[in-house]
Structures are given as structure tokens and as C-alpha cells.
C-alpha positions in Angstrom: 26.3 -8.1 2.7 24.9 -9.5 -0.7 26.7 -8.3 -3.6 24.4 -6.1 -6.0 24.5 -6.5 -9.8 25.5 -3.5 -11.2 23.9 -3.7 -15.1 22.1 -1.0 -16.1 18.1 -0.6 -18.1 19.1 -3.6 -20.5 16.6 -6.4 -22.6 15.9 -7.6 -19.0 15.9 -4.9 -16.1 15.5 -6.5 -12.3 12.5 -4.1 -11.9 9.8 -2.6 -13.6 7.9 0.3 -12.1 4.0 0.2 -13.3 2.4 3.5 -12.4 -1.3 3.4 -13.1 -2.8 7.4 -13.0 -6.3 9.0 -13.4 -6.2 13.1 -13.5 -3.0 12.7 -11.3 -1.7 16.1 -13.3 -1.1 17.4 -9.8 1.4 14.9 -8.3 2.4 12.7 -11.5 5.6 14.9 -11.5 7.3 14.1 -8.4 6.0 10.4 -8.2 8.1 9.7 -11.2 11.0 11.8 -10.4 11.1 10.0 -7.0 11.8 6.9 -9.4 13.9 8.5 -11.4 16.3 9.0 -9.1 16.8 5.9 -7.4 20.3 4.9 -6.7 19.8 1.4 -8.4 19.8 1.4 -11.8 18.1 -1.9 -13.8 14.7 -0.5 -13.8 12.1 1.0 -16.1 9.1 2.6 -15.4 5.8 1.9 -17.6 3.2 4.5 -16.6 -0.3 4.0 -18.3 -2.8 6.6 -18.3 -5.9 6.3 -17.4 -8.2 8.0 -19.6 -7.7 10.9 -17.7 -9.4 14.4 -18.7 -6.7 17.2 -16.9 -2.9 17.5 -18.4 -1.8 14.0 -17.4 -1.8 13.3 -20.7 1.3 15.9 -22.0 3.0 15.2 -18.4 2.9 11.3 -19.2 4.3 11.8 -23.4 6.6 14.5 -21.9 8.1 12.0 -19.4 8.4 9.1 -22.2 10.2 12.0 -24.1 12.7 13.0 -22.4 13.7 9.6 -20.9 13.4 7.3 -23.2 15.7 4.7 -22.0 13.1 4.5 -19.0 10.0 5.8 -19.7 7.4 3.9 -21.4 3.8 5.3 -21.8 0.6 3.8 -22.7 -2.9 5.3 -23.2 -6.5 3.8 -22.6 -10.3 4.8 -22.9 -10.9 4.5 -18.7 -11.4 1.5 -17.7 -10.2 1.9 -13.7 -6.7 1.1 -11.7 -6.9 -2.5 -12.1 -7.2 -2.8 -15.8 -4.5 0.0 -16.1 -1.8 -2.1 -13.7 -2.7 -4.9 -15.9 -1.8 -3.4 -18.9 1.4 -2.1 -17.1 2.0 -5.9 -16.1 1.6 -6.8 -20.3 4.5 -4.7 -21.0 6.5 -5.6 -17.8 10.3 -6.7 -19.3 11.3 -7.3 -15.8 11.7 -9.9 -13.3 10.1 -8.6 -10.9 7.2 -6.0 -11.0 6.7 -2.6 -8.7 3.5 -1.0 -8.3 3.5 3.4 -7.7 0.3 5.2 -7.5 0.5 8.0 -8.7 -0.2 10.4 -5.5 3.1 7.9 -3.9 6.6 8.1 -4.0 9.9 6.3 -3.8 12.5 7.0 -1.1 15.7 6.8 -3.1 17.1 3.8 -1.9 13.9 1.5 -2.3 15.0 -0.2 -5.8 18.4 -0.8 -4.1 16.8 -2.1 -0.6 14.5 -4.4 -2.7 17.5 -5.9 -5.3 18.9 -6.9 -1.9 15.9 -8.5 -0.5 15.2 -11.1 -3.6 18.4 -12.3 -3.6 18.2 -13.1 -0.1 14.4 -15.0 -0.4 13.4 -18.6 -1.4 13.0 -19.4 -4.5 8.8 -20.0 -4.2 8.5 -16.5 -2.2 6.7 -14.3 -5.0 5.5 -11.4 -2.7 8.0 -8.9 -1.0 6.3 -6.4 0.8 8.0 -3.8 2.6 8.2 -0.9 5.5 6.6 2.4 4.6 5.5 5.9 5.4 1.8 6.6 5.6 1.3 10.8 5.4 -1.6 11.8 7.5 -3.1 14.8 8.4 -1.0 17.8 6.3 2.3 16.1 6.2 2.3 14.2 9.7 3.6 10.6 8.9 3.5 7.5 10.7 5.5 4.1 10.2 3.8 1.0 9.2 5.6 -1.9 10.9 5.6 0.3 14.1 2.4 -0.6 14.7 2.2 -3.2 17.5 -0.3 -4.9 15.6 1.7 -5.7 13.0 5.0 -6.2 15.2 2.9 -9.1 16.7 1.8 -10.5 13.6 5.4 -10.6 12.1 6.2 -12.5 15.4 3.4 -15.3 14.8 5.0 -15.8 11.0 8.4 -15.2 10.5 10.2 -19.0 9.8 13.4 -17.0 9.5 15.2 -13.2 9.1 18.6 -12.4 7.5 19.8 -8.5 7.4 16.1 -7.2 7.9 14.5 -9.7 5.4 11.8 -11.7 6.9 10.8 -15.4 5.3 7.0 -15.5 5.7 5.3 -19.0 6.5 2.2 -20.4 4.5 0.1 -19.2 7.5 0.7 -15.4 6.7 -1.9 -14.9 3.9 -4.6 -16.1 7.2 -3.3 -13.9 8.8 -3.2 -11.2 6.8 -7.4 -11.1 7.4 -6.4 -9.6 10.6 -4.4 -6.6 9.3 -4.6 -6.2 5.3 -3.2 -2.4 5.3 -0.4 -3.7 6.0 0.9 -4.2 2.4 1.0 -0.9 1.0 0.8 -1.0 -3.1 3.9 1.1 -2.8 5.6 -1.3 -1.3 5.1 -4.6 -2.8 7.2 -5.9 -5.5 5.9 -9.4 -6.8 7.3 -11.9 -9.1 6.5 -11.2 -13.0 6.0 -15.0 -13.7 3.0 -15.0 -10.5 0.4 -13.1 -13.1 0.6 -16.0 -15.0 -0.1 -18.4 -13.0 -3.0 -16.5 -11.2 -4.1 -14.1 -13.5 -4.1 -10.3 -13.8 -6.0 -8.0 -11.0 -10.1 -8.5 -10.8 -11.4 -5.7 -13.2 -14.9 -6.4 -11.8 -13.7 -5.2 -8.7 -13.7 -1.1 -7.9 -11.9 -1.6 -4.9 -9.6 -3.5 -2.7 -8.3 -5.3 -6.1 -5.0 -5.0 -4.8 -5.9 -7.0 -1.5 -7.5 -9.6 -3.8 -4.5 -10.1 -5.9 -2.2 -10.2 -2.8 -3.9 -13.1 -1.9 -4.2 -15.1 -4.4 -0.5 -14.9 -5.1 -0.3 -16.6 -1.4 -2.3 -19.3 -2.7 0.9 -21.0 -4.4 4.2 -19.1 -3.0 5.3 -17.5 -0.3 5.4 -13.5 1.0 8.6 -11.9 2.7 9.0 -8.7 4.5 11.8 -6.0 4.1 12.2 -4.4 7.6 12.9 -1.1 5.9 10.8 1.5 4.9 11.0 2.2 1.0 8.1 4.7 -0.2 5.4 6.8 1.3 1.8 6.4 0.7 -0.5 9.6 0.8 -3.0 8.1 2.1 -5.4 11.5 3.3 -4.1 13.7 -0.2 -7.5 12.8 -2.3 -10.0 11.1 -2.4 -12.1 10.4 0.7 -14.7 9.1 -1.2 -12.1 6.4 -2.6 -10.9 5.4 0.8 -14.7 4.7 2.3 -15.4 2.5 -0.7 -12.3 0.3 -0.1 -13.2 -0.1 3.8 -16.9 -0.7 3.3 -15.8 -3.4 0.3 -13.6 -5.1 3.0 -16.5 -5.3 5.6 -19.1 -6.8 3.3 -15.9 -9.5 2.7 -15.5 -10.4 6.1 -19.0 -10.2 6.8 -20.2 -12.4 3.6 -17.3 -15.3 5.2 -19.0 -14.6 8.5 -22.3 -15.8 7.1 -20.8 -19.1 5.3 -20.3 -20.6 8.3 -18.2 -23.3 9.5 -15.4 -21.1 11.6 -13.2 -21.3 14.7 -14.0 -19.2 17.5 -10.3 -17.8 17.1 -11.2 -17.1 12.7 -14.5 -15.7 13.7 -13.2 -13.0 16.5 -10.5 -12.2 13.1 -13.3 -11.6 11.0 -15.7 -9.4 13.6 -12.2 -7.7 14.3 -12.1 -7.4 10.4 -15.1 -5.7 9.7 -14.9 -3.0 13.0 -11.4 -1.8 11.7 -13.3 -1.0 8.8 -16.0 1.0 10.1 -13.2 2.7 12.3 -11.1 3.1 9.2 -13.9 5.2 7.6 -14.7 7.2 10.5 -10.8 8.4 11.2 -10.1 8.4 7.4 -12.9 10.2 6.1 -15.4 11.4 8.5 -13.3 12.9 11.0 -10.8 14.7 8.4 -14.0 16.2 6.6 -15.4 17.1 10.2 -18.5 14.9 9.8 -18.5 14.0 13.5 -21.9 12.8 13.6 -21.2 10.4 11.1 -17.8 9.3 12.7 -19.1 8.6 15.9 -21.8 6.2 14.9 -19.2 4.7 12.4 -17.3 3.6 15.8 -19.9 3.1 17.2 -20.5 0.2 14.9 -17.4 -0.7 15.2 -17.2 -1.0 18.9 -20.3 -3.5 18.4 -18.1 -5.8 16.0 -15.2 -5.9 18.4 -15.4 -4.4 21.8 -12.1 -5.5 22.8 -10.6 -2.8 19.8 -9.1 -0.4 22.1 -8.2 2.2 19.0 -12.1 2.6 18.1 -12.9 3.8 21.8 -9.9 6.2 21.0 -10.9 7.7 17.7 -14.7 7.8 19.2 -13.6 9.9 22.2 -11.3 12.4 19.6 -14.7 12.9 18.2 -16.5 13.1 21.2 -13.9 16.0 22.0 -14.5 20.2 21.2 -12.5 21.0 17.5 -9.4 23.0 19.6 -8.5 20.2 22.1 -9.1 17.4 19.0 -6.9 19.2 16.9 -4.2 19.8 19.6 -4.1 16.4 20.9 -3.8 15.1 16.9 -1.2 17.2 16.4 0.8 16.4 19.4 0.1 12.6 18.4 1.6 12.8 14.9 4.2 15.4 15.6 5.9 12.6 18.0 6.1 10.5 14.9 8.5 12.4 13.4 10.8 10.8 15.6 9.9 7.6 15.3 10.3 8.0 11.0 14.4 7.7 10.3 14.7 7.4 6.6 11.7 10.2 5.7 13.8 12.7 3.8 13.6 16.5 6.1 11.7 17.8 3.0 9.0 15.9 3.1 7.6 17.9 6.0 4.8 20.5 4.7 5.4 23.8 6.7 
């Protein structure tokens, strides 16, 4: 087992935590407790606000107050998430940076899990990525690397794996067209030296900036993966609106590579499958959770046309196809089983 350093918040802590928030007054709170009480202890946690307009404001000062060893806080006119991480990244003091939105949390151990991971990586790997909880549907929860999808993927790339740590080839960021939700924001810890070699996140861009700066951090270095799930990702507690923005951003991606030309038969069936997952992502993300079944049906629909061979979008189109009592029985008989399949999630996470 690798031995962990034991220094505390110093000159240099092994982490820093940016958390980037926007009227988060409702959930600011416990995403920074859940740093707060990790059991490793070099970190601190920079949390810039957003120009928000609610109490995030007196909750951010009020943090920066009463942990000052920890807590740093900035403020800013809005100017979105990507300038707000980048300021966070400005004032990183760490070797390594974290990213929290501010609707996320921490499980306890993920500093701890993550301090064991680096020193276990090459020294050109800039990118850990981890395991994590996605919360769906009023507290159900599913596991990211449980998905076959990305078991298979994992498979096709991993050059080698000590205690659950995954070295990643070059030929992961290509594949990573194929399944970009798997890196979570929540879950990625990249090198602090990376930003300046390939800049800060894309202000221009209003979503998917994240994906974009995963990406070209493959450009030069390598990724790894933690087989361990270290933070849970709320991915149905806001903003639907947000979600269908991202997803339609990374179909007009795929679709605008589609169009240059000059593809395999084995890159183009990645980019059609690229673009239906997200038209399916909007319909099972958005449309179905709001009850806009119309909507969702035609969004799978589409999606279906992209990539007939996507067995989940002729599943999510016949839950929309189905009356609202057996749809909602048969989702919540789906995610209850995952409960099972989530070791790690704390017991209290569960809504009633």
C-alpha cells in the first residue's frame, strides 16, 4: 500500500478544491462541508462566486471566515463557470487542482483515494479521473464505471492497473468521443502545471467547456482512472435547461466533424453514435423528468436515426411510449436496484 504524506494546509497543499457557484445559496453549504471533512488533510478550498444575486454571497465570506486556514473566497461581476474555474485555477497553491460544483459533493475519503492514485501514475499522466455517483430521479443513484459501456472502453485502453489505478494509453482521448460523460467534473483532479501549457477553460464556450479542456490536456499527457467512486454528481437537482444545452453543443460537435470529412467507417459509426446519445440524453434528462413526452419521443426518435444499433434509445422511447403509473413503477424498480450496486454512498444520502 503507498505510504501517504501526512503534512497538513502548508505554502504548498497536494490539492486545491476550486468550487465555481452561481445562486447556489441552496446547496453551497453541504458541498463545502463535504470537503471539509475529508479525512486527508493538505488541501484548500478556493470557492469563487459567481456574480450571484441570492445569499451566496454571505454563505461564501461566512465560509472564508470561519476557516481561514482553508477557505479562500473570490468575487466577480458574472462572467459564467468557465471564467470562475479559471480564476480558481489563478489562485491554485497546489499541485494538483480539484474541480466541485457547487450542487456536488465529496465522499470523505476522495482527497485521500486521489493522494494515493498520483503517486501511483507516470510522471506525463496530467488527468486522473475517477468513479462516481450520478443522483437521478429524487435520490436514486447509479454508478458510473458500472456502465458496460464504459467497462468496455476501460478494457480497449488500460496499458496497466495497480491497486485500482488504471494507466490510460494515448488512444483514450479518441475514445473518449464515444463516451464523454464519463469524466464527471467531480471527479477529475488534473495537474496544476497542464493550464499552462494549454491554457485556461474556453470562456467563449457556454457549455461542455469542461469536455473541451479534458481534451486538450490529452493532447500532451496522459489520463488515468481511479476504480473508486469519490463524489456524487446531481445531475437531475437543477437546471434542465443547462443539461439540454450541453447535449445539443455536443451533437453540433460531432456533427460539424462529421461534415469535414475524411473518416474511418469505425470514427464515423463513433460520431453518429455521438450525436444520438445526445438526443437521447436530452430526452431522458430533461424531457421525460419534466413530462414533455411528445417532445422526448421524437428526441429518440432522432436518435434512433443517428444510431439504430443504440439499444438504450429504443428503451427510453418505449418508457415514454408507456401510461405515467407503469413508467413510473418500472423507473423506480430500475433505480431502486442500484442501491445495491452503490457500496461507498453514505446511508444518508437516500431522500425519504
Amino acid at each position: 500500500m503507498t505510504e501517504l504524506p501526512t503534512e497538513r494546509v502548508s505554502a504548498a497543499p497536494l490539492f486545491s478544491v476550486v468550487v465555481p457557484v452561481y445562486n447556489g445559496a441552496c446547496s453551497l453549504a453541504q458541498t463545502l462541508d463535504s470537503v471539509l471533512q475529508q479525512t486527508w488533510e493538505a488541501y484548500e478550498i478556493i470557492v469563487v462566486n459567481d456574480g450571484s444575486t441570492d445569499a451566496t454571497g454571505a454563505i461564501v465570506d461566512d465560509y472564508a471566515q470561519r476557516y481561514p486556514d482553508r477557505v479562500e473566497a473570490y468575487h466577480q461581476a458574472n462572467a459564467g463557470v468557465a471564467m470562475a474555474r479559471n480564476v480558481g485555477i489563478a489562485a491554485a497553491r497546489g499541485t494538483w487542482v480539484a474541480f466541485l460544483d457547487a450542487d456536488d459533493v465529496f465522499l470523505p475519503r476522495a482527497l485521500e483515494l486521489r493522494a494515493r492514485a498520483v503517486a501511483l501514475i507516470s510522471e506525463d499522466t496530467s488527468l486522473l479521473f475517477t468513479d462516481y455517483f450520478t443522483e437521478r430521479f429524487a435520490g436514486y443513484v447509479r454508478r458510473m464505471a458500472s456502465a458496460g459501456a464504459f467497462q468496455r472502453l476501460l478494457l480497449a485502453v488500460t496499458e496497466s492497473e495497480v491497486d485500482g489505478v488504471h494507466q490510460l494509453s494515448s488512444e483514450f482521448d479518441k475514445k473518449l468521443l464515444d463516451l464523454p460523460s464519463c469524466i464527471g467534473t467531480a471527479a477529475v483532479t488534473l495537474r496544476r502545471s497542464v493550464f499552462d501549457e494549454v491554457g485556461d477553460f474556453d470562456t467563449t464556450k457556454q457549455v461542455s467547456e469542461d469536455v473541451d479542456m479534458w481534451h486538450r490536456s490529452q493532447r500532451r499527457h496522459r489520463a488515468a482512472f481511479l476504480d473508486a467512486p469519490t463524489g456524487v454528481y446531481a445531475q437531475y437537482r437543477g437546471a434542465p435547461i443547462k443539461y439540454e444545452g450541453i447535449h445539443r453543443e455536443r451533437a453540433a460537435q460531432a456533427e460539424t466533424i462529421l461534415e469535414q470529412g475524411g473518416h474511418s467507417r469505425r470514427e464515423r459509426r463513433a460520431l453518429r453514435r455521438r450525436v444520438a446519445n445526445a438526443y437521447m440524453s436530452i430526452a431522458y434528462k430533461t424531457r421525460i423528468p419534466q413530462g414533455d413526452l411528445p417532445g422526448a419521443r421524437e428526441l429518440l426518435r432522432r436518435a434512433i436515426w443517428w444510431s439504430p444499433t443504440m439499444v438504450e434509445s429504443w428503451r427510453q422511447l418505449l418508457v415514454a411510449s408507456l401510461p405515467p403509473r407503469l413508467r413510473r413503477i418500472l423507473l423506480e424498480t430500475r433505480y431502486r436496484r442500484t442501491r445495491i450496486a452503490c457500496p461507498g454512498l453514505p446511508q444518508d444520502f437516500y431522500k425519504p
